[in-house]
N, C-alpha and C positions, 0 to 999 in steps of 0.2 A: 484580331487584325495583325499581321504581320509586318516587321518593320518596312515603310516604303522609304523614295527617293526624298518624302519631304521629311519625313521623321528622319532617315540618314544627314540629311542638310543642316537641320537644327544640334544634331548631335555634333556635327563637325563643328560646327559655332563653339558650342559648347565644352567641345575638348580643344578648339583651339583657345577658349578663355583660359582654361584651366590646366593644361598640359604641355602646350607648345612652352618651346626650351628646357622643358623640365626631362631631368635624368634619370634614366634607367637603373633602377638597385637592384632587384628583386624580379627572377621570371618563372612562374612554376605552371604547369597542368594539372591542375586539379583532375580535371577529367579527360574522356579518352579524345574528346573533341572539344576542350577548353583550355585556354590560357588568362590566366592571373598575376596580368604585369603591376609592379610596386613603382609608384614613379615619383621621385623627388622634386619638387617644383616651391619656386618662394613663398607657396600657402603650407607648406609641408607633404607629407606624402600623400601619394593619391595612388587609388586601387583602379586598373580598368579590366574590368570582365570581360573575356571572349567567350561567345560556345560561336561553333561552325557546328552545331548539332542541326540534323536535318529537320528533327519534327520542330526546336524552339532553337533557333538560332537570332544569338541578339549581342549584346554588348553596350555596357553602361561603366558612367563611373559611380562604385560603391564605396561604402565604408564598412562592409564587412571582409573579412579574411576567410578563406580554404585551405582545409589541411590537404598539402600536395603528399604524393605515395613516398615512401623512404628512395625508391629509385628513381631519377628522373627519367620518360621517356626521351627518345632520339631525337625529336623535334623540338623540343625544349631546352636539351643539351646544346644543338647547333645553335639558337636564339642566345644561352647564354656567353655561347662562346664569342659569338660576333658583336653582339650590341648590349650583353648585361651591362656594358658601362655606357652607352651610347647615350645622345641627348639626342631627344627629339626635335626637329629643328622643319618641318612642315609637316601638315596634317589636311591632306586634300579631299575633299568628292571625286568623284569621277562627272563629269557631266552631274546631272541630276541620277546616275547610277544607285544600285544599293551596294555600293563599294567604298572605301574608306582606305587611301594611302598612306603609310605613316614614313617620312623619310627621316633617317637615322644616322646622324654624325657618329664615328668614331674612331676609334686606335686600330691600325693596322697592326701586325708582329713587327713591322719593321718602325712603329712610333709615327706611322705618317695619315694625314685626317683622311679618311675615305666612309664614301654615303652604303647605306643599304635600304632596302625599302622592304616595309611590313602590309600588306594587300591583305586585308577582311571584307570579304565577299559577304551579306547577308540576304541570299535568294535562294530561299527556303532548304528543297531537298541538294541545290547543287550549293549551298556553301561551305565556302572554305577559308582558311588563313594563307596564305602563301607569302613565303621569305626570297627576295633576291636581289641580286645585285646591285651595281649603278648603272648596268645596262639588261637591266631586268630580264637576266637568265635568274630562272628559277635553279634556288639551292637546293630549299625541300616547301612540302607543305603539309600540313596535318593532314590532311586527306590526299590519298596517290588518286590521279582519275586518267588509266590506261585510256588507249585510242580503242580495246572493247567496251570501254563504257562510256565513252564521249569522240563520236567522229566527230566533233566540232570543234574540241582545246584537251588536248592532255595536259594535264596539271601534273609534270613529271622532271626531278630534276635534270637540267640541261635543256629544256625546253623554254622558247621565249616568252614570257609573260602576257596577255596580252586580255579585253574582254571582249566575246563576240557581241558583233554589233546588233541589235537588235531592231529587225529590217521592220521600216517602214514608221519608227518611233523617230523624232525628235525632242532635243530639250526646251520644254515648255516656258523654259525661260527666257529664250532668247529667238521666240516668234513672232511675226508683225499679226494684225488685224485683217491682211487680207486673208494669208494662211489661218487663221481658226476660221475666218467664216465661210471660206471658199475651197477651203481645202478638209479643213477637219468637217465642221460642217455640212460636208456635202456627201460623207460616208452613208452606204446604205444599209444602215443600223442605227439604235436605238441611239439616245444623245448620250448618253452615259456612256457606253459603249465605243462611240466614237470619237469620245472624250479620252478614256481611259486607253483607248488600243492605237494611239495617235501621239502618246508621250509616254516619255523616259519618266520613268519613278511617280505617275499618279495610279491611288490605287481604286477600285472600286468605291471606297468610305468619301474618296477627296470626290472623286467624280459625282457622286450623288449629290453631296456637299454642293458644289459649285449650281447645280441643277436648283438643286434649291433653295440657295441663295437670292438666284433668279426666278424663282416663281413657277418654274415649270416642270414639267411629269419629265423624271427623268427617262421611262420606259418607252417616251413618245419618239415617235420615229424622227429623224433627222429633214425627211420631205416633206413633212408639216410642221416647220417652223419657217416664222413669216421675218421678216426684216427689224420689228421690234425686238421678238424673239430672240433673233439672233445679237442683234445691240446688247440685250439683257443678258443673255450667255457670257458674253465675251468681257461687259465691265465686271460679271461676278467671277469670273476665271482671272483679268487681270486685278483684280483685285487682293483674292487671294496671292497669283504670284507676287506680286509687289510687296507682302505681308514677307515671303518667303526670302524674296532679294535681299530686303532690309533687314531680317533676321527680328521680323516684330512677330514674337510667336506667342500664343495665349497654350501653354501646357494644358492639358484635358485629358481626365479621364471619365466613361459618362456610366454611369452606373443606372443598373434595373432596382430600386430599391426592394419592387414588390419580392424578387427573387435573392435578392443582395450581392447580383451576378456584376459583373464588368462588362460590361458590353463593347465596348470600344474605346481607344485611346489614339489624339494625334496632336502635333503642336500647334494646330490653329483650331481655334474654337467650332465643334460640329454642332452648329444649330440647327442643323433637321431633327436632332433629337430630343424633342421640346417636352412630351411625355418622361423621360429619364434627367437624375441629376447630374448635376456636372460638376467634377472638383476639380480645382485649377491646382497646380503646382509651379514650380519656380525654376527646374531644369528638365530636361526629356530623359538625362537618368534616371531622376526621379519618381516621374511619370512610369518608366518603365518597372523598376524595381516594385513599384505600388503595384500595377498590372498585374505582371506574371507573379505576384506574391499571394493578390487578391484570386488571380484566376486559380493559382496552385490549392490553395484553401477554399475557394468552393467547389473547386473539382474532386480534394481528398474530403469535403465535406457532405457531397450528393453521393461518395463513392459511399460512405460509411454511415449513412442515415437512409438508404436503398429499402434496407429493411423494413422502419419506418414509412418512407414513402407508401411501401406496398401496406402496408396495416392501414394505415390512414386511409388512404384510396380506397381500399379494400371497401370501410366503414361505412367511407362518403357515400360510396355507391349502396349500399345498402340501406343505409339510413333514407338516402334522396327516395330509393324507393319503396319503403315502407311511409314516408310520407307522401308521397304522391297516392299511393293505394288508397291510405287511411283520406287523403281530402275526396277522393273518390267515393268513397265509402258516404264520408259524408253530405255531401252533393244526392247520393239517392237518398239519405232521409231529411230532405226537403220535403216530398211529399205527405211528410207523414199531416201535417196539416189540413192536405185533402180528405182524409181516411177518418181524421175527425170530423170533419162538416158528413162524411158520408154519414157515420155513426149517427149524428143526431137529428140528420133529416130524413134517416128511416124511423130513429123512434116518433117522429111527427108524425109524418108520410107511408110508414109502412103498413098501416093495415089498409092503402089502396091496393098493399101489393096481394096477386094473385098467386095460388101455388103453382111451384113450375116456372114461374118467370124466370128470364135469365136479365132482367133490368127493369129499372124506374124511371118516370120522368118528373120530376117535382121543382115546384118554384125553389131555391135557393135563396132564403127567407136574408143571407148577408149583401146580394144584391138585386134582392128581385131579377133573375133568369131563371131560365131551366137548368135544372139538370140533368144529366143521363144517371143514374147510380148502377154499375154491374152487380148482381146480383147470385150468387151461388144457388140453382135451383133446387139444391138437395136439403136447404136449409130455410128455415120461417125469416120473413124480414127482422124481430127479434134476433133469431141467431148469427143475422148478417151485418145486424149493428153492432152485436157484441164481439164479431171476428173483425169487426174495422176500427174499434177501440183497443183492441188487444194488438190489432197493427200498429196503431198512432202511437201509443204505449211502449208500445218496443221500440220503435224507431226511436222514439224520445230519449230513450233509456242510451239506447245507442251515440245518438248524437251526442249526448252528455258525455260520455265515456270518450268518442272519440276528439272532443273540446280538448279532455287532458290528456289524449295519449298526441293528439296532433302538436300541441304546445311541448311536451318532452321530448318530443320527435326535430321541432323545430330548436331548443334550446343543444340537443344532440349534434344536429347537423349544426350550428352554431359555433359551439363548443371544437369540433372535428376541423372545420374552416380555420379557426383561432391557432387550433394547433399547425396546424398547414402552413398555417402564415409565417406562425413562427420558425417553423422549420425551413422553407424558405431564406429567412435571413439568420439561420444559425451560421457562427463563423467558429465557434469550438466544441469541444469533443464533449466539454463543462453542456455545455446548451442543449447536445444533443443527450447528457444523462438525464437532464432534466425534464427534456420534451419526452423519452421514454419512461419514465417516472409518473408523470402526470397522464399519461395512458394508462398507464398501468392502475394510477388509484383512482379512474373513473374506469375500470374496467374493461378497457380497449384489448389490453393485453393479459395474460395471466400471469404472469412477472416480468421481471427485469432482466431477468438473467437468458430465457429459454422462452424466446417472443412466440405467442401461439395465438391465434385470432379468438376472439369475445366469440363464447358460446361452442 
């Protein structure tokens, strides 16, 4: 999930508990599209992370440190020159935007107070940082975005600040009861849908959320929802907002344990995902550094157990079917049972039989009926009992064999599962020598070192 308008709401809360008034020491870029500002505040110092990186762009307050390059780049230079000494002194939303104003007291060259403002956009591949003024001309920003790559806003210094508006959105927070049921409501699209493509900063995760809260298919269309329906939509919609106005947030992140993946992360508790665990935490920094820490690690941990995966898989698949085959197998010597009553109701019965017959009919002495027996005409009824014993016999023999090979077959595919599993919730490189190890001395693998498949 990407940060949305409620996750940015909650952080603003939380950097204005934590930051508002606090001053500026320290501003470096760690990276080509990060900033790691040091900020002085009566708790003592506090770190806040930027990336305006497109694929993971976020921003938390941390307590770890980045080592920045021996030079500072140009955009970091101009930041330190204008506000390294600044106090931060508002820290705004924009609307329900994924936007984030920092406005910044400080010393002009001539000793006189003057503001600047620090604008962190986090919407995905178009974000950015941008520096400007107190009449928000842009200085500079970490990212240039020419009028070749954006006919909408150039992000260029000398250009006015500004964000475009995004048509047909409003802020969810400040709409009446007729507008959601008469207006968002009455979109001809799914409820979700018209949840989500109807306001500023709800994302897909909040929209479902809300959906089923209320009890209903969020994929259901918008012209079959009836008057209850729509009551039920709108208390669990303002309900969440109200959670958000009053900054009552329940931190969450939900995790798949089978997989020991992350699944999702927001500040209000996502109870649709009642299958998956759910850990609370106590800031949406928090929430976020766990995330992308958890996501980072089982992302370099599927990348680098791939190998594995395919061994395993490999197994399962083979194993599943060599026991399917083998209950197969054993399934036709079921009959061998029949082939024994045939055997001893020809040594009864067979000298009715005639040369040349190709069958018999004889009472079936275990339930008084007939029965038909096929008959080999090239061979005496004697030699036809003694080829239906030697079938029951094998089959028997068979079945036996297959009793133990079907149970080591079952203990295999068992055994192959167990490691799956475990490999699933591996979180280090320790877990994954060990799940390769233990393949390895049940003979999955032929070492450790130079992985090569069983057999």
């Amino acid at each position: 999930m990407a940060l949305d308008g409620i996750s940015i709401h909650a952080l603003v809360h939380e950097f204005n508990e934590n930051l508002l008034n606090g001053k500026i020491n320290k501003i470096s870029q760690p990276e080509k599209e990060e900033l790691l500002i040091t900020i002085n505040t009566q708790n003592g110092n506090k770190r806040l992370l930027i990336s305006a990186n497109a694929s993971l762009p976020f921003m938390y307050i941390t307590e770890d440190n980045k080592p920045a390059p021996a030079t500072a780049p140009g955009f970091c230079m101009l930041l330190r020159k204008h506000i390294g000494a600044g106090r931060i002194i508002e820290i705004k939303q924009m609307e329900l935007e994924r936007a984030i104003r920092f406005k910044i007291q400080h010393l002009n060259e001539m000793g006189d107070i003057t503001f600047k403002y620090l604008y962190v956009e986090i919407m995905g591949k178009h974000s950015n940082i941008i520096f400007c003024n107190e009449e928000d001309m842009i200085l500079d920003s970490i990212k240039h975005v020419p009028s070749s790559v954006s006919s909408v806003r150039e992000v260029l210094p000398g250009r006015t600040y500004f964000i475009p508006a995004q048509e047909g959105k409003v802020n969810p927070l400040t709409i009446s009861e007729d507008y959601f049921k008469n207006t968002v409501l009455k979109r001809s699209e799914s409820i979700f849908k018209a949840i989500m493509s109807s306001f500023i900063g709800i994302s897909p995760t909040i929209a479902n959320e809300i959906c089923y809260r209320a009890d209903i298919d969020s994929d259901a269309s918008c012209a079959s929802l009836f008057d209850e329906h729509k009551d039920a939509l709108y208390k669990s919609f303002m309900g969440l907002m109200d959670d958000v106005s009053n900054d009552n947030y329940i931190f969450n992140i939900v995790i798949d344990e089978n997989k020991g993946e992350p699944v999702e992360y927001a500040p209000v508790l996502l109870s649709m995902y009642q299958d998956k665990t759910s850990n609370t935490y106590d800031s949406m920094s928090k929430v976020l550094v766990e995330f992308y820490a958890k996501r980072n690690q089982y992302t370099n941990i599927r990348q680098k157990s791939s190998d594995l995966r395919k061994i395993i898989s490999n197994h399962i698949e083979r194993a599943s079917k060599k026991l399917d085959l083998q209950l197969k197998q054993l399934k036709d010597t079921e009959k061998r049972d029949k082939y024994k009553v045939y055997g001893e109701l020809l040594h009864t019965y067979g000298y009715e039989a005639k040369p040349q017959d190709k069958s018999i009919t004889v009472i079936n002495y275990y339930n008084n009926e007939e029965l038909t027996i096929p008959l080999d005409p090239d061979f005496t009824a004697a030699e036809n009992a003694k080829r239906y014993f030697d079938k029951y016999a094998k089959l028997k023999r068979t079945a036996e064999a297959l009793d133990t090979y079907i149970e080591q077959s079952k203990q295999e595919l068992e055994l192959l599962k167990s490691i799956e599993t475990s490999l699933n919730i591996a979180e280090t490189e320790s877990d994954l020598s060990d799940l390769r190890r233990e393949l390895s001395d049940h003979g999955f693998i032929k070492n450790i070192t130079g992985i090569k498949r069983k057999g």
